[in-house]
C-alpha positions as CSV (number, residue, x, y, z in Angstrom):
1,X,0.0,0.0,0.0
2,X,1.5,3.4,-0.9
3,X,1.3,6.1,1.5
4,X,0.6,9.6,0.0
5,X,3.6,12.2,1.8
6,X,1.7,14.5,4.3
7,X,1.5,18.0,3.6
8,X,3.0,19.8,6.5
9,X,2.2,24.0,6.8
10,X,5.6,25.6,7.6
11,X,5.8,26.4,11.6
12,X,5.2,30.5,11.6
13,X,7.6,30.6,14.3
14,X,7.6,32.5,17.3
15,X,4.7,35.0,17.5
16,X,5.1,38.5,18.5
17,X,2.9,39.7,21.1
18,X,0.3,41.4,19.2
19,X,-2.1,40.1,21.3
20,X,-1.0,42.5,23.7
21,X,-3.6,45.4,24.8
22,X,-2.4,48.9,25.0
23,X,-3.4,48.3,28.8
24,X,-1.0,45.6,29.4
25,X,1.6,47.4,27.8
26,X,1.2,50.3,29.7
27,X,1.3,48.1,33.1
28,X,4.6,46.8,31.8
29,X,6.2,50.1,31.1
30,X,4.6,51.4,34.4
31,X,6.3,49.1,36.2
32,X,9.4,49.2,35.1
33,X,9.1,53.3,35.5
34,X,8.1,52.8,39.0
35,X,11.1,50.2,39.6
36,X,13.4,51.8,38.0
37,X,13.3,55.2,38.4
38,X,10.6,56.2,41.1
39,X,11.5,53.6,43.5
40,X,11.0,56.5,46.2
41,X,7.3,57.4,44.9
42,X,4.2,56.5,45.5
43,X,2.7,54.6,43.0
44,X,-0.3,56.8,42.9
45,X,2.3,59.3,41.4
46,X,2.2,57.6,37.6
47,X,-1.0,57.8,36.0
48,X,-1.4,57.6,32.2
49,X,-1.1,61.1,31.1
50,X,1.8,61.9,33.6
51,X,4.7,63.9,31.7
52,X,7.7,61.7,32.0
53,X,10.0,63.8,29.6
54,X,8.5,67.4,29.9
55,X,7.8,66.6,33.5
56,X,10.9,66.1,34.3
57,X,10.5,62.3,35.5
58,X,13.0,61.0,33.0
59,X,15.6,62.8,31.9
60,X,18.3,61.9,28.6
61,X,19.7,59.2,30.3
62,X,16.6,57.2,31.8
63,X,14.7,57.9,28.2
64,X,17.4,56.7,26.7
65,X,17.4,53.2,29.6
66,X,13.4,53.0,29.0
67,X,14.1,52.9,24.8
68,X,16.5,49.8,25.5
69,X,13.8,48.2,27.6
70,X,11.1,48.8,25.1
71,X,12.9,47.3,22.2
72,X,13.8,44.5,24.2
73,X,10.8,43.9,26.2
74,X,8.3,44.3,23.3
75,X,10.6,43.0,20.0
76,X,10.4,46.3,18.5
77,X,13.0,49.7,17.2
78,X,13.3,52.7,17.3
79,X,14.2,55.0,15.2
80,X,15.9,58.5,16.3
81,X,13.1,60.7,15.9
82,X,10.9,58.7,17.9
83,X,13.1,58.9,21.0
84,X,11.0,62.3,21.8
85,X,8.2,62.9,23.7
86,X,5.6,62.7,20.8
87,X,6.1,59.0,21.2
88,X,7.7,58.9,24.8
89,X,6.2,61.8,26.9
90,X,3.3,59.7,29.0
91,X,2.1,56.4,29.2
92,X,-0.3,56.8,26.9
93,X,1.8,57.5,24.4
94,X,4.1,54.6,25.0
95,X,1.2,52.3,25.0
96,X,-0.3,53.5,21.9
97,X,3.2,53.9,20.3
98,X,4.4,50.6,20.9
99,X,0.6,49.2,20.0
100,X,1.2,50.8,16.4
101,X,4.6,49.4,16.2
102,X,3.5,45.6,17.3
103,X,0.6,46.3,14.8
């Protein structure tokens, strides 16, 4: 008896989280705000439309730390001109910004 060969779909491979909300996102990046750089704060402190670059929260330095963990965290890059608050400034952004980029 001859046994046809099995047609096998090719593995997609690892999926990026797309599946993640804009709220879990921003929980993660809250998080690692409050960790990193508010460990003196109360948590109250960080809501979703807090100024973290115009505010004075992060400055150069810690922007630069939070676009490292981003890219890591979430799979994705930046490029230059979106290391500025337009995409940075507030968890909102962040969320919606990395949301677009996951896509």
């Amino acid at each position: 008896m001859l046994r046809r060969p099995v047609r096998r779909r090719p593995w997609p491979g690892p999926s990026r989280e797309t599946a993640m909300d804009k709220e879990s996102i921003r929980q993660t990046v809250r998080d690692y705000i409050l960790r990193e750089f508010l460990q003196d704060e109360p948590d109250a402190i960080l809501n979703d439309d807090t100024p973290l670059i115009t505010g004075g929260v992060l400055d150069s330095i810690s922007t630069i730390k939070l676009v490292s963990f981003l890219e890591e965290n979430f799979k994705v890059e930046f490029a230059a001109h979106e290391v500025s608050p337009e995409y940075l400034d507030s968890l909102q952004a962040i969320g919606d910004t990395i949301a677009d980029k996951l896509g």
